[in-house]
C-alpha atoms as an extended CHARMM CRD file, in Angstrom:
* protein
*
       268  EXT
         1         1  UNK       CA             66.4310000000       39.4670000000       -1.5540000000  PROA      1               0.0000000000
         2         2  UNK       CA             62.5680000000       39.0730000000       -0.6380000000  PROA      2               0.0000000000
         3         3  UNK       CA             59.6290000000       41.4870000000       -1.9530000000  PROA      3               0.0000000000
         4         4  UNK       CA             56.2250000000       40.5110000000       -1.1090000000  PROA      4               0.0000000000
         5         5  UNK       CA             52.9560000000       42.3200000000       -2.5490000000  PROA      5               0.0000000000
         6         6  UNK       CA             50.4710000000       43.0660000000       -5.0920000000  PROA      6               0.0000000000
         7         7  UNK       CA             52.6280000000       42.5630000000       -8.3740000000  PROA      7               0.0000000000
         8         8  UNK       CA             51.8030000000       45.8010000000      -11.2770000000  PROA      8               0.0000000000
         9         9  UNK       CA             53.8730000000       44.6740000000      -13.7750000000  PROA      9               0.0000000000
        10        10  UNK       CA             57.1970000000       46.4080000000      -15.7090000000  PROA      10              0.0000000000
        11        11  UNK       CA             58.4110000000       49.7060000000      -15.5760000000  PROA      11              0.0000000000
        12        12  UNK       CA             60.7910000000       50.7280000000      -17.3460000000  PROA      12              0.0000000000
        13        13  UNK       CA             63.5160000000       53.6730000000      -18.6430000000  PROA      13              0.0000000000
        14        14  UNK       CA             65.0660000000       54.1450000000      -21.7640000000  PROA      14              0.0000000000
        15        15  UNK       CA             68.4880000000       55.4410000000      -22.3290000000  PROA      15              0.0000000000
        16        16  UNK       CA             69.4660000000       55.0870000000      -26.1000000000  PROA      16              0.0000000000
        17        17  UNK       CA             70.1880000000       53.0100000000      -28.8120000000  PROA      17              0.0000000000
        18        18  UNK       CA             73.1330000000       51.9500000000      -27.0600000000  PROA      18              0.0000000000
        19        19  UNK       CA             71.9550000000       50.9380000000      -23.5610000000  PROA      19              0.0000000000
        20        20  UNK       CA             69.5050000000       48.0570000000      -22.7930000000  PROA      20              0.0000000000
        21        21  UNK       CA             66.2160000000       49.0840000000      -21.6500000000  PROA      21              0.0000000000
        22        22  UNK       CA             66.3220000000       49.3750000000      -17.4720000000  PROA      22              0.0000000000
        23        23  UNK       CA             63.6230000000       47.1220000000      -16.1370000000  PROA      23              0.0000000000
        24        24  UNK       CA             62.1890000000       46.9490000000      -12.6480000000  PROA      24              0.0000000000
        25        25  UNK       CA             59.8220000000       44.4640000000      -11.6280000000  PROA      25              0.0000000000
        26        26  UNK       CA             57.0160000000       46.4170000000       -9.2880000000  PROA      26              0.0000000000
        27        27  UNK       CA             55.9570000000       45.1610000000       -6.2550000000  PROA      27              0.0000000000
        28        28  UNK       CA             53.7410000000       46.9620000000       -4.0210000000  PROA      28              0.0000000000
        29        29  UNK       CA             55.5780000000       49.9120000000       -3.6770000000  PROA      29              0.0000000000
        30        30  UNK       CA             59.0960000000       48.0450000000       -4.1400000000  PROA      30              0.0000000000
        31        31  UNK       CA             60.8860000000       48.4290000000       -7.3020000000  PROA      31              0.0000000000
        32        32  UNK       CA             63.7280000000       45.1810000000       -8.1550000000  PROA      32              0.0000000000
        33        33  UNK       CA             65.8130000000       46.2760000000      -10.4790000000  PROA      33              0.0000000000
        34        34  UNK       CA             66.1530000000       43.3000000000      -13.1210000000  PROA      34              0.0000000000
        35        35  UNK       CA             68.5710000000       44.4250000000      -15.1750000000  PROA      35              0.0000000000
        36        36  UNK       CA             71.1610000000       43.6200000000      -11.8910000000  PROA      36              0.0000000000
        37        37  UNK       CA             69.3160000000       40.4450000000      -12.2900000000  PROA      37              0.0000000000
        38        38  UNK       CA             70.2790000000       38.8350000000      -15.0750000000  PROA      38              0.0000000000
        39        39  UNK       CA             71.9350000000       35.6090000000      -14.9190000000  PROA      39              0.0000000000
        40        40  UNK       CA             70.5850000000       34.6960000000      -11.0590000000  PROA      40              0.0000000000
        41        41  UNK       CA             67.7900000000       32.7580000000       -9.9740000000  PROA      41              0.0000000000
        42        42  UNK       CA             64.2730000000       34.4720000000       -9.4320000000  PROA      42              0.0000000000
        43        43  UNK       CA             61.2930000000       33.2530000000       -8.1930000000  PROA      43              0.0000000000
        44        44  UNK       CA             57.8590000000       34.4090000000       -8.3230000000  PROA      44              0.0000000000
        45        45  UNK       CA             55.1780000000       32.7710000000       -5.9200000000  PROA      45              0.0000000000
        46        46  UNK       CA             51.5910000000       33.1690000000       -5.5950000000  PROA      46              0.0000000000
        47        47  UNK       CA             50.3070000000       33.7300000000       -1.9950000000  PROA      47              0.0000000000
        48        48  UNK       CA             46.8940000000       33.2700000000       -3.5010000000  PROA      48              0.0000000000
        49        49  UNK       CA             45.1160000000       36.4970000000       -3.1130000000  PROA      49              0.0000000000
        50        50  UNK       CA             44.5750000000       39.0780000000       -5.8650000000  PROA      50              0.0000000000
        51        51  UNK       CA             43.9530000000       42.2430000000       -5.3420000000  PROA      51              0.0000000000
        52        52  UNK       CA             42.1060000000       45.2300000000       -7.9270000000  PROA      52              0.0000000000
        53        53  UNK       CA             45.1720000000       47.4850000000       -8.8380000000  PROA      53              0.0000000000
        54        54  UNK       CA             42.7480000000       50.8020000000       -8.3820000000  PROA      54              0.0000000000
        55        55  UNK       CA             40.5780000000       49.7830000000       -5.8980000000  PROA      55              0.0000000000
        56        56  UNK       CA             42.5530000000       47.5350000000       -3.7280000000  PROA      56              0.0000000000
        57        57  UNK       CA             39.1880000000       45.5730000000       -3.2770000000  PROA      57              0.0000000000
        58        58  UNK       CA             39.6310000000       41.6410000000       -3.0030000000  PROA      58              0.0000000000
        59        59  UNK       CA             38.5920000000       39.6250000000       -5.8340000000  PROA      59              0.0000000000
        60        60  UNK       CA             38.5310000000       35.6710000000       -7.2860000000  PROA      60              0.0000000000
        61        61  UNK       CA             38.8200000000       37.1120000000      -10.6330000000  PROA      61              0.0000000000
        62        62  UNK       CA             41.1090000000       40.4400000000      -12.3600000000  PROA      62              0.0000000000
        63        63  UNK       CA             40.1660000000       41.7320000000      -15.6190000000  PROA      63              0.0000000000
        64        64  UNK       CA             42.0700000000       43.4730000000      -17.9950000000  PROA      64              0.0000000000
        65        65  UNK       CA             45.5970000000       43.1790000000      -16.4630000000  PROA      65              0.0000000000
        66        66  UNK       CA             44.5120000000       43.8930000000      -12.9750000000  PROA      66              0.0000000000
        67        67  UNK       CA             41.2290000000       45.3170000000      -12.2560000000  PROA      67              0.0000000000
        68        68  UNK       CA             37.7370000000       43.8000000000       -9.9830000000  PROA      68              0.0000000000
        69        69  UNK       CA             34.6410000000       43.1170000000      -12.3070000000  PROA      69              0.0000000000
        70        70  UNK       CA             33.1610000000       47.0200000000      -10.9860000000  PROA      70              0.0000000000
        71        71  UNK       CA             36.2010000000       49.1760000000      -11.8450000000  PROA      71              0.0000000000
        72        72  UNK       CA             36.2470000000       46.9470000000      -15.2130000000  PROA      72              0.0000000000
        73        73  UNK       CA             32.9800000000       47.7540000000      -15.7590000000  PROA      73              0.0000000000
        74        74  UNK       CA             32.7800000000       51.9490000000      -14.6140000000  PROA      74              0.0000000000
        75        75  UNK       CA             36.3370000000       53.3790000000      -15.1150000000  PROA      75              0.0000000000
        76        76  UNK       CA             37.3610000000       54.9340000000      -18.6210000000  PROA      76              0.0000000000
        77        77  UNK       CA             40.7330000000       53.3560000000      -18.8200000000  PROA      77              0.0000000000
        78        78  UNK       CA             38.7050000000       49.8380000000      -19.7480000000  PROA      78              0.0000000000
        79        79  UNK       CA             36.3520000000       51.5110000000      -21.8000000000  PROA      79              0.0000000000
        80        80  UNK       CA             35.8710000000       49.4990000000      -25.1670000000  PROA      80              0.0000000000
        81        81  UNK       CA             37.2500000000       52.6240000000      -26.9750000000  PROA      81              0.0000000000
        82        82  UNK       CA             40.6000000000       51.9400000000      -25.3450000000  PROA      82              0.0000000000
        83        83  UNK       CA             41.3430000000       48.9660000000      -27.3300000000  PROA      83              0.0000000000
        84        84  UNK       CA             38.8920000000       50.5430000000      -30.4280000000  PROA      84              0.0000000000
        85        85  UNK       CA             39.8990000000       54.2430000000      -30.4220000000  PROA      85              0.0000000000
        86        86  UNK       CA             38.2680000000       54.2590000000      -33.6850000000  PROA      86              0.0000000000
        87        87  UNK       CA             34.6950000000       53.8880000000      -32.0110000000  PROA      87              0.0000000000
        88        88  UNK       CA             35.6550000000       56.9760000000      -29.3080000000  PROA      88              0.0000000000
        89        89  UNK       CA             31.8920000000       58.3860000000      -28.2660000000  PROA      89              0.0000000000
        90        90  UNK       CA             33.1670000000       61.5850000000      -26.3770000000  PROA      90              0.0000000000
        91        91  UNK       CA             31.3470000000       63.7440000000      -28.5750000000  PROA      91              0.0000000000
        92        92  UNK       CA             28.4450000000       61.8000000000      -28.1320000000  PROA      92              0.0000000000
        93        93  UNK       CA             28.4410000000       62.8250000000      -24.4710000000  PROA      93              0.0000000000
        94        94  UNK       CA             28.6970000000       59.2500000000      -22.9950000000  PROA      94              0.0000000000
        95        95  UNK       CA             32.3230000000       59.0770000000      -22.3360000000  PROA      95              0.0000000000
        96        96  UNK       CA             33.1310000000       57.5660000000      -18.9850000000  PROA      96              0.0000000000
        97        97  UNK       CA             34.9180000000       60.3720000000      -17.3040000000  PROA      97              0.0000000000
        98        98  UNK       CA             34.9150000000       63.4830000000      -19.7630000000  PROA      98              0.0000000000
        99        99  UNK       CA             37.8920000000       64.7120000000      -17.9350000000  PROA      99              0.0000000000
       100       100  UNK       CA             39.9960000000       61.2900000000      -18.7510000000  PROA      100             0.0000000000
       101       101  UNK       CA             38.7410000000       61.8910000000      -22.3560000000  PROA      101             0.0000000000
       102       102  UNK       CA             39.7850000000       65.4270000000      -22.3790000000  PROA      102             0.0000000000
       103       103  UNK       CA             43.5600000000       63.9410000000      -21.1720000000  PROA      103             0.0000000000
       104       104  UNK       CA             44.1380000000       61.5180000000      -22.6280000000  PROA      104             0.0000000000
       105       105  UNK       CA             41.9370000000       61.5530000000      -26.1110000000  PROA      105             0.0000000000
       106       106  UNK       CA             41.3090000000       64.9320000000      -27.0770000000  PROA      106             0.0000000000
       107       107  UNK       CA             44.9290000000       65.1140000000      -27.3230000000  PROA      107             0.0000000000
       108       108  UNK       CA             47.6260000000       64.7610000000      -30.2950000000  PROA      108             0.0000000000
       109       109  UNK       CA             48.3710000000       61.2820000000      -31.0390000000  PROA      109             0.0000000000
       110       110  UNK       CA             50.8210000000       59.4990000000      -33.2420000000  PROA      110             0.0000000000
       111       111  UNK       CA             50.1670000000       56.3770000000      -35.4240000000  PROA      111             0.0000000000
       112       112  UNK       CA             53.3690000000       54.8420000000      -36.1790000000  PROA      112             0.0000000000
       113       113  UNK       CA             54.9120000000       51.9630000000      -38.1890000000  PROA      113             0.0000000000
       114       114  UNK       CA             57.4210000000       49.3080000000      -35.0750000000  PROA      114             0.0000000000
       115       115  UNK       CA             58.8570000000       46.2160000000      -35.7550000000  PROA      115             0.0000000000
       116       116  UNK       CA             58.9260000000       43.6890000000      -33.2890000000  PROA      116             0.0000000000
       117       117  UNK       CA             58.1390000000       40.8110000000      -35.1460000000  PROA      117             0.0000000000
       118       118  UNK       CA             56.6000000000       41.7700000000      -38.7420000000  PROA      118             0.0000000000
       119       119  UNK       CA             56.1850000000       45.2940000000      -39.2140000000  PROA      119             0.0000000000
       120       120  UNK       CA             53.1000000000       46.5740000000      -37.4910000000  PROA      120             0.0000000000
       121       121  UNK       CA             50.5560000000       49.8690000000      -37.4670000000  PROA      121             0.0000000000
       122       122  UNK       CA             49.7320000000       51.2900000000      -34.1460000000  PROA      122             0.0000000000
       123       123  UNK       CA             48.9190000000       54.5330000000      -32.5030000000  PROA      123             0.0000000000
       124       124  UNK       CA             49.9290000000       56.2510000000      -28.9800000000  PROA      124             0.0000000000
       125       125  UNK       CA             49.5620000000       59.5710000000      -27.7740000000  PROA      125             0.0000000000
       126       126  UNK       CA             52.4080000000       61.9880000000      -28.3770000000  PROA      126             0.0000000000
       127       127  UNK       CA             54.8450000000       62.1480000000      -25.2630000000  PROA      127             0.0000000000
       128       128  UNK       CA             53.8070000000       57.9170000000      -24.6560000000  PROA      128             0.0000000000
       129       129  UNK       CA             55.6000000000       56.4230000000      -27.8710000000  PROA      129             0.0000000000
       130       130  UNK       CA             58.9690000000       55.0530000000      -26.3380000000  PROA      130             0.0000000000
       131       131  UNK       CA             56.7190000000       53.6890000000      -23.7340000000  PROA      131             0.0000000000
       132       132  UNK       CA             54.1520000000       51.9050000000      -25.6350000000  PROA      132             0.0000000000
       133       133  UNK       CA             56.7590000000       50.4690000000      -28.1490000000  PROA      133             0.0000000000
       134       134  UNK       CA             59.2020000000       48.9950000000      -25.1240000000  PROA      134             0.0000000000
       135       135  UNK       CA             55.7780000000       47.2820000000      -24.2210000000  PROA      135             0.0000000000
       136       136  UNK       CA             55.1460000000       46.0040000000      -27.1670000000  PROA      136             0.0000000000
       137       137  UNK       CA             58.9370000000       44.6220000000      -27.5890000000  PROA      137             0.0000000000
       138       138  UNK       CA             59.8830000000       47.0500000000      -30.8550000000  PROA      138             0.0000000000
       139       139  UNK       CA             63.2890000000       47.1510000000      -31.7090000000  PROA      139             0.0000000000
       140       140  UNK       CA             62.8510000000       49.8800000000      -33.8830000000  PROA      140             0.0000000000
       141       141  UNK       CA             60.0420000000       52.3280000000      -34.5670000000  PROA      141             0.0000000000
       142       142  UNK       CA             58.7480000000       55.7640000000      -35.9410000000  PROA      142             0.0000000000
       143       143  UNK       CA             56.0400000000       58.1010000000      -36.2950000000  PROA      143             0.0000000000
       144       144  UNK       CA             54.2060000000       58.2470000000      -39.7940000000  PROA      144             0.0000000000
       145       145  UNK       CA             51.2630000000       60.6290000000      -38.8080000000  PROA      145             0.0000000000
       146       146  UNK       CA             50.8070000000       63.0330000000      -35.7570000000  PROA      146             0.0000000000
       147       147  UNK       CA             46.1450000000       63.8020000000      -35.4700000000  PROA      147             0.0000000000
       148       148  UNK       CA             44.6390000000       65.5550000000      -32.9160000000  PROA      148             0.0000000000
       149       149  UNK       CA             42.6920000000       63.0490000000      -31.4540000000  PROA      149             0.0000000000
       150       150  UNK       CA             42.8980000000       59.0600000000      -30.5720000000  PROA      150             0.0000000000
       151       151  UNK       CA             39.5620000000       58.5870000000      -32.9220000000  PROA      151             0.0000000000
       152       152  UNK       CA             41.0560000000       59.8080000000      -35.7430000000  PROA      152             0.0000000000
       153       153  UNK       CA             44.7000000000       57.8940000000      -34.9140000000  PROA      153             0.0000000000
       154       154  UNK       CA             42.0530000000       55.0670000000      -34.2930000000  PROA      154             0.0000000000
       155       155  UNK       CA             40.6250000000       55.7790000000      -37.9440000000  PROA      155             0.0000000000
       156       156  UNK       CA             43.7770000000       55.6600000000      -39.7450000000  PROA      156             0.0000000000
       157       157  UNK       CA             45.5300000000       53.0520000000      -37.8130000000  PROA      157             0.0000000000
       158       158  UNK       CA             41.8740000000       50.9320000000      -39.0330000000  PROA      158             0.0000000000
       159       159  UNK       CA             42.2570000000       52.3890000000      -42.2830000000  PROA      159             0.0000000000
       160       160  UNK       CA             46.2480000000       50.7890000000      -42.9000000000  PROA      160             0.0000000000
       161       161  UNK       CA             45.5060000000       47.9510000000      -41.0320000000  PROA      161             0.0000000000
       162       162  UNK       CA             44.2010000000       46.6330000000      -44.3540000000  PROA      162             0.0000000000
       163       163  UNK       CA             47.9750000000       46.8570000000      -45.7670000000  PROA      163             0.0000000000
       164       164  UNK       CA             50.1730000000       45.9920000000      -42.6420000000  PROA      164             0.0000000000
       165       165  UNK       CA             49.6460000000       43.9960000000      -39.7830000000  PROA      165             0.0000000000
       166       166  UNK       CA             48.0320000000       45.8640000000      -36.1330000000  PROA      166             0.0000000000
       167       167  UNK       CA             49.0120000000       42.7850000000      -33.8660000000  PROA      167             0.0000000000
       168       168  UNK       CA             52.1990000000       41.5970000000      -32.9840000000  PROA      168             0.0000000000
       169       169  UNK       CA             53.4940000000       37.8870000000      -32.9610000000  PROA      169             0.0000000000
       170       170  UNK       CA             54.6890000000       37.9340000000      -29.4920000000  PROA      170             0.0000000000
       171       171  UNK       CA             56.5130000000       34.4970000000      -29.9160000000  PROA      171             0.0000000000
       172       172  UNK       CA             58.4620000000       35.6630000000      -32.7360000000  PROA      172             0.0000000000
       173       173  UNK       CA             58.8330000000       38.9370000000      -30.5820000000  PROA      173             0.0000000000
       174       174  UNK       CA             60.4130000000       36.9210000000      -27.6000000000  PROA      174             0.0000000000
       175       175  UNK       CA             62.4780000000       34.8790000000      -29.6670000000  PROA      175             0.0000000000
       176       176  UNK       CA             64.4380000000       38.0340000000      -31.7660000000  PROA      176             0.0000000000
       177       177  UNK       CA             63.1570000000       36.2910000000      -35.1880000000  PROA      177             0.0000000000
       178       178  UNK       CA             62.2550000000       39.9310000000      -36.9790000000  PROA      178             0.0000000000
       179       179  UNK       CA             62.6070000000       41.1920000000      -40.7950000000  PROA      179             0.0000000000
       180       180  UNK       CA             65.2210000000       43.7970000000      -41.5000000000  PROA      180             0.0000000000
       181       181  UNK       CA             63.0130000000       46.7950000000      -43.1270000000  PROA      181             0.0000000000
       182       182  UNK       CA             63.7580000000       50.0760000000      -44.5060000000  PROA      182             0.0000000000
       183       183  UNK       CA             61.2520000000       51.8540000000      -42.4570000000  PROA      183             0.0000000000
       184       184  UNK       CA             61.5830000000       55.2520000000      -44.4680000000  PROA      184             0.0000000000
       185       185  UNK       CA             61.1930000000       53.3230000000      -47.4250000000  PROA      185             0.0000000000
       186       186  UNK       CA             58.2650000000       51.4810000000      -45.9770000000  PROA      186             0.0000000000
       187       187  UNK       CA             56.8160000000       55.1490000000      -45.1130000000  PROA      187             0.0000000000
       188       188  UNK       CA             56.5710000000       56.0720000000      -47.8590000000  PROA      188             0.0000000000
       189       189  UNK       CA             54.6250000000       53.1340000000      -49.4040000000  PROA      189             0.0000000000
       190       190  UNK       CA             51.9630000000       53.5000000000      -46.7440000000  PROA      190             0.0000000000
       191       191  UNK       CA             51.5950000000       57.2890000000      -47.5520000000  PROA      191             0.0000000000
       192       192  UNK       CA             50.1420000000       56.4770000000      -50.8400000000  PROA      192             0.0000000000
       193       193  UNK       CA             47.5980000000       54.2810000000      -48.7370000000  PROA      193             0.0000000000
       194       194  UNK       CA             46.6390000000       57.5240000000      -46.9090000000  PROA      194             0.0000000000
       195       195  UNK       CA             43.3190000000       59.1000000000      -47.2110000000  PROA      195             0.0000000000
       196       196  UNK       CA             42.5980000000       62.1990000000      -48.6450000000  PROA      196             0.0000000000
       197       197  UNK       CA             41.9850000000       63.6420000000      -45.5300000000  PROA      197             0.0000000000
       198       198  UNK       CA             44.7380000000       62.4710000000      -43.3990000000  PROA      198             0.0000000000
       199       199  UNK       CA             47.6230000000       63.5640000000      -45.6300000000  PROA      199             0.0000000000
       200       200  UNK       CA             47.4050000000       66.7150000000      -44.1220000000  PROA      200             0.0000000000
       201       201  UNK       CA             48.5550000000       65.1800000000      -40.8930000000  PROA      201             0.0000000000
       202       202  UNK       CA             52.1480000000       63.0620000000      -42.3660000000  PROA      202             0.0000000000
       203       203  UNK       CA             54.8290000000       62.8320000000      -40.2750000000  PROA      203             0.0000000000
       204       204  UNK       CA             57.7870000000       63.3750000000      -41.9130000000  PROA      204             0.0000000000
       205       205  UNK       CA             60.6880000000       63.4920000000      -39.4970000000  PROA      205             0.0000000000
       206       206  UNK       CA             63.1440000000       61.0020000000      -40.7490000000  PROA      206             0.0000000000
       207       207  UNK       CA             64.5950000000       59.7350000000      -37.3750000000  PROA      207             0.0000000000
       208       208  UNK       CA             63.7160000000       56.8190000000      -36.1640000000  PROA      208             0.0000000000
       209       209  UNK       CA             64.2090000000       54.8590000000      -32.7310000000  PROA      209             0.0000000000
       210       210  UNK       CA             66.1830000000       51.9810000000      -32.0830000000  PROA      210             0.0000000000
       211       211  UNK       CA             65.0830000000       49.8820000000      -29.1840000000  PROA      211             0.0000000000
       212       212  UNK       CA             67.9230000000       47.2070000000      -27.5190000000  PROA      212             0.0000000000
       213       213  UNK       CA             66.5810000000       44.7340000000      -24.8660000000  PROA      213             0.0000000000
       214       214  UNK       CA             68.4270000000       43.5210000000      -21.3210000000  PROA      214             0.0000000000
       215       215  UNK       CA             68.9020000000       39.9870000000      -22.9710000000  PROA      215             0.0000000000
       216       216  UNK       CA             71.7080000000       37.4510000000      -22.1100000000  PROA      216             0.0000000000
       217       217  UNK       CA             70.4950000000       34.5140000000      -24.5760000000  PROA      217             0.0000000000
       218       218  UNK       CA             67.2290000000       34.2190000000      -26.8080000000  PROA      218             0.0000000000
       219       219  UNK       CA             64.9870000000       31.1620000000      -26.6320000000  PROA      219             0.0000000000
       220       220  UNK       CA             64.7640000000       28.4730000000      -29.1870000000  PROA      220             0.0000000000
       221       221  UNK       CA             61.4660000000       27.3930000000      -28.2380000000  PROA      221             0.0000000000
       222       222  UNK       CA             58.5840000000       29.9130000000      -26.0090000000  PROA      222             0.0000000000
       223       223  UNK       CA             57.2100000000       28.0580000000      -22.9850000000  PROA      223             0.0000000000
       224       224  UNK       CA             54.2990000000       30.8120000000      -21.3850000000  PROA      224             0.0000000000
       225       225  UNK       CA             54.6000000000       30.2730000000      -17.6960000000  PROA      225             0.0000000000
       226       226  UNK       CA             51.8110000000       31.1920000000      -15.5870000000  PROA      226             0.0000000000
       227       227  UNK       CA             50.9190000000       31.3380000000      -11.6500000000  PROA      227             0.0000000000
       228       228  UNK       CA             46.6940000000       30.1250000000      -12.8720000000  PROA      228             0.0000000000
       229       229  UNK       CA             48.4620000000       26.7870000000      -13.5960000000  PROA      229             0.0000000000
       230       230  UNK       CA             51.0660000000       26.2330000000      -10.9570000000  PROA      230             0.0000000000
       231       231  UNK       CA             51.9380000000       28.2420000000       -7.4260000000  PROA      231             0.0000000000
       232       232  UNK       CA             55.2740000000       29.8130000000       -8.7650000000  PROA      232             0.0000000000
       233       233  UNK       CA             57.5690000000       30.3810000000      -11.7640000000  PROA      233             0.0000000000
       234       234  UNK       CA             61.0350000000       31.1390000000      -12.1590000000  PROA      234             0.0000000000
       235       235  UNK       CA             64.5300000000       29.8990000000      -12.4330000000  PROA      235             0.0000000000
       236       236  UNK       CA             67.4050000000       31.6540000000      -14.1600000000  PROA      236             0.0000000000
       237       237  UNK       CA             66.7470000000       34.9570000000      -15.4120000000  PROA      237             0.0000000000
       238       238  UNK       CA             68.0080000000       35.2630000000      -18.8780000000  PROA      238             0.0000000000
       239       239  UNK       CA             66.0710000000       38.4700000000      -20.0650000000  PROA      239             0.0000000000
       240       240  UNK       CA             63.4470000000       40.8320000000      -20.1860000000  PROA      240             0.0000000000
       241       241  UNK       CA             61.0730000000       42.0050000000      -23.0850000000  PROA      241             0.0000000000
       242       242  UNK       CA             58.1860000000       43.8480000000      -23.5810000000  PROA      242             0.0000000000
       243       243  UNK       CA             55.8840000000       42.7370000000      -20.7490000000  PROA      243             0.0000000000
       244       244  UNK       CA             57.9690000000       39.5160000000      -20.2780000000  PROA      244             0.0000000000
       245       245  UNK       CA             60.3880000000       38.2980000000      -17.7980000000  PROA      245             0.0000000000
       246       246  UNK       CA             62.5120000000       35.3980000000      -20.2530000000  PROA      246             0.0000000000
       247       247  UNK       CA             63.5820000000       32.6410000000      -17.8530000000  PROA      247             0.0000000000
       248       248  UNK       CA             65.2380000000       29.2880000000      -19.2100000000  PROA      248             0.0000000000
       249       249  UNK       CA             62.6720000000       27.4740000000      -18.8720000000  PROA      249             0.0000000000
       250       250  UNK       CA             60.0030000000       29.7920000000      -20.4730000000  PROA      250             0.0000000000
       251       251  UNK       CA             58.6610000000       33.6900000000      -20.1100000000  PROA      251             0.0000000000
       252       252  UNK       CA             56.2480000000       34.5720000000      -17.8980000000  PROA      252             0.0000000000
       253       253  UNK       CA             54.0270000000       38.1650000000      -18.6290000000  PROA      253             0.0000000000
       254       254  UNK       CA             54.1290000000       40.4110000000      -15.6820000000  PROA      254             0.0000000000
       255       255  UNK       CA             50.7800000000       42.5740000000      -16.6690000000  PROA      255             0.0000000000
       256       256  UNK       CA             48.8970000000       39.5780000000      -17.6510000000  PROA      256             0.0000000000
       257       257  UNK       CA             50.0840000000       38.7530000000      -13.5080000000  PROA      257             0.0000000000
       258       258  UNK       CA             49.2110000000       42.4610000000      -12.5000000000  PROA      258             0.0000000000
       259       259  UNK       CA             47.0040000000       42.3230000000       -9.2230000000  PROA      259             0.0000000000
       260       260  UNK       CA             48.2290000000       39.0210000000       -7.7370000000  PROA      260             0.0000000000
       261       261  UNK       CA             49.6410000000       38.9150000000       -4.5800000000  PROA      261             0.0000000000
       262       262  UNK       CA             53.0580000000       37.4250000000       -5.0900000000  PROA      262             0.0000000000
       263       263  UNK       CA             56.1290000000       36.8340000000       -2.7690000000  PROA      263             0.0000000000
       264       264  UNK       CA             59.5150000000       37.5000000000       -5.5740000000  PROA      264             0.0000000000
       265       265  UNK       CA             62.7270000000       35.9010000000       -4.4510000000  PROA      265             0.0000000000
       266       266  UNK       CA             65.7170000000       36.3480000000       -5.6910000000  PROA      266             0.0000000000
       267       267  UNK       CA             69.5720000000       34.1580000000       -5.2300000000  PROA      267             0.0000000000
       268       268  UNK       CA             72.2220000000       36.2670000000       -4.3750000000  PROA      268             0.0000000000
């Protein structure tokens, strides 16, 4: 099998504690399903073109996972408040695109407690969760508060950050080496950390999500590959992760890839 095109990145679906994530690798408008993957060779070459993923405009150089240096610099998903949802200015007027803020800001949001290396504090709007904590490689996760707005997730999620971690170890991630943690338990630790005026807002739903990964064998040692150092990756697919396709030879992160123009072959 041959797909050739401007690479996006993961998608994926989620079907249960007891089902491995379903990835698909996208490819222009070509979907490989990876999961029927495992075990073969794939290959990943660059044909040495990238391409802006929302403009389509040529470029020597993508920023944030797959956008030119305009779209970077004018559309409201690579605002600064994206990554810093504390330091939203919608009410200030200046937002990017006030109708982007209205959908996807002004809207309830959850801050959560995942562990996918150490336990880690991080927010998502309501609806996104199971996405956002496949991408970030949780294998288990839950909600802790539910706000009205990504600022005020952004506040809190600021505010705890001083008592658990915001960042995950991706290494550690990749290579399954995570604590066991009561995360009910844990809860209710970080609800004494709350402020005053966010206890209002506790989520107190006591299931949480389990998260299990399309993985044949773990890594002893992580190995980034990367098509800025060498024209292609690949060799046998052992897993995928996250953002990461988890070869035997190392794991290479689709996103970080997204706008490249790649050619993806894979063994029969």
């Amino acid at each position: 099998m041959e797909l050739r095109g401007v690479l996006h990145g993961l998608a994926h679906q989620y079907h249960g504690k007891d089902q491995p994530v379903d990835y698909y690798l996208q490819v222009g408008e070509d979907r490989l399903p990876l999961n029927e993957w495992l075990g073969r060779e794939l290959t990943i070459a660059f044909l040495g073109e990238k391409n802006c993923i929302a403009c389509g405009r040529k470029t020597n150089k993508t920023f944030n996972n797959g956008y030119c240096y305009p779209c970077f610099t004018k559309l409201p998903e690579n605002d600064l408040c994206i990554v810093k949802p504390h330091e939203c200015h919608y009410d200030q007027g200046t937002c990017r695109d006030a109708s982007f803020g209205e959908a996807h800001c002004m809207i309830p949001h959850y801050v959560y407690l995942a562990v996918s290396s150490d336990v880690k504090v991080g927010l998502t709007r309501k609806n996104n969760e199971l996405k956002r904590w496949v991408d970030q490689g949780a294998i288990r996760a839950i909600p802790i508060a539910e706000v009205p707005t990504r600022r005020m997730a952004g506040e809190l999620e600021v505010h705890l950050s001083q008592f658990l971690p915001d960042k995950t170890n991706w290494r550690k991630m990749l290579k399954g080496d995570v604590k066991e943690v009561d995360l009910l338990a844990l809860r209710e630790e970080v609800y004494a950390h709350f402020p005053e005026e966010f206890k209002p807002f506790q989520y107190r739903e006591d299931e949480w999500v389990d998260i299990t990964y399309p993985i044949l064998e773990s890594l002893d040692k992580i190995h980034s590959l990367t098509l800025d150092k060498q024209e292609s990756v690949g060799g046998k697919l052992i897993g995928v992760k996250a953002q990461y396709l988890i070869f035997e030879n190392g794991v290479f992160q689709a996103k970080k890839h997204a706008g490249y123009q790649v050619q993806v072959t894979v063994s029969a």
